[in-house]
Steps between C-alpha positions, in 0.01 A plus 500: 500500500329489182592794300377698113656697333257713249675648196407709222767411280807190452826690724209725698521199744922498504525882531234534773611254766673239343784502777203460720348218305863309486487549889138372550602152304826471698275523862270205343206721373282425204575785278256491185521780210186634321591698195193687382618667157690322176730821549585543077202654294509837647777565276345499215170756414252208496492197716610233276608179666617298180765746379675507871418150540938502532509736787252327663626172492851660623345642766332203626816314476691768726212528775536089514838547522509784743282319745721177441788734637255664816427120600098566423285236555269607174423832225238516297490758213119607383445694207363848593563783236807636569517907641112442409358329792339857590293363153386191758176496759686506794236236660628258214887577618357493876357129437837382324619548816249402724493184318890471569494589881224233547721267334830579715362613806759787533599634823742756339455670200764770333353700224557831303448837669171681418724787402640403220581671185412202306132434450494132544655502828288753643185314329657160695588671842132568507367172353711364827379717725121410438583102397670482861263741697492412851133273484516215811708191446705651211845367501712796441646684811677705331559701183789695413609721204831509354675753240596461128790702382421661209123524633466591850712771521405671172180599608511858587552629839150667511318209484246420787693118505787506580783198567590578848668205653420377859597067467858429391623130404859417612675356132822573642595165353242432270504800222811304342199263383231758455762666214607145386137487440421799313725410243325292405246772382830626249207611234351704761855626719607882327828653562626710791385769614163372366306358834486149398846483438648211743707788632245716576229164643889467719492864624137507605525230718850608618340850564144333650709299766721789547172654662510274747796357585534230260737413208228463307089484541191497249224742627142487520158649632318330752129462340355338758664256767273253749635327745 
């Protein structure tokens, strides 16, 4: 199976399914990451890339590394403004990733939830949605969304999206890599009981395969699924 993984942000890809990912490579699928967003500028009030040119670089180094550990065949980081990409045309995000589906010929893609709190992943769950709408002889079969800790679950409860999981991934004995993995992210990992601690990342899938009867799980929404 040829499978992308769309990201918003370096350790989006790690937090959302990367026991899934490390599970993917192990069964002999092509696992390629797409990282939209530089993931540094929107800490500062203006978008300047020179003066975080550092935190840039470091986290480019840590999503080469993290994939390294998840056994992925290839990541590419683009540039997009980071927490801005709501600043973007979404047809020029949509044809980013046209471009790239044409190129891998994906029959699985993972992706953020359109739910999100963060603006960039909803802005990227829907630039999916449209780049991989169901037109005849697309490659993609299916499309599922995943959950970011720290994201996901901070929108509020009264929102009309909601992450309400109906696809669980077995990492039983893959989520020792998924947190060796994150760790590499250490600029972006916060203490616990922040969500992206590696305790907390630990406890959620503990907790997801819990749900159903596994030691441990990732969970997604189904999108769309063709046989």
């Amino acid at each position: 199976m040829n499978v992308l993984v769309i990201a918003a942000h370096p350790d989006d890809e790690v937090l959302g399914c990367g026991g899934t990912i490390i599970k993917h490579s192990q069964q002999g699928d092509v696992v390629r990451v797409l990282i939209l967003a530089e993931g540094a500028t929107s800490r500062d009030w203006t978008r300047n890339r020179e003066t975080r040119q550092t935190d840039l670089s470091a986290l480019a180094k840590a999503a080469h590394q993290a994939s390294e550990i998840l056994e992925v065949d290839s990541v590419k980081l683009l540039q997009f403004p980071d927490n801005r990409m709501d600043t973007c045309d979404l047809l020029d995000i949509v044809k980013v990733i046209e471009a790239h589906i044409q190129e891998y010929l994906p029959e699985r893609i993972y992706t953020h939830h359109l739910g999100d709190l963060n603006i960039d992943h909803r802005r990227i769950s829907e630039a999916v949605i449209t780049a991989a709408r169901p037109i005849p002889e697309h490659p993609t079969k299916s499309i599922l969304f995943f959950e970011v800790p720290s994201s996901t679950e901070w929108q509020v409860a009264t929102a009309s999206l909601n992450f309400n999981p109906n696809w669980f991934v077995d990492i039983s004995n893959t989520l020792n890599v998924k947190l060796n993995a994150l760790q590499a992210y250490q600029t972006e990992i916060r203490s616990y009981p922040h969500p992206r601690s590696l305790e907390a990342v630990e406890y959620l899938a503990r907790w997801r395969g819990a749900t159903v009867g596994l030691q441990a799980a990732e969970a997604f929404v189904l999108a769309r699924y063709r046989e």
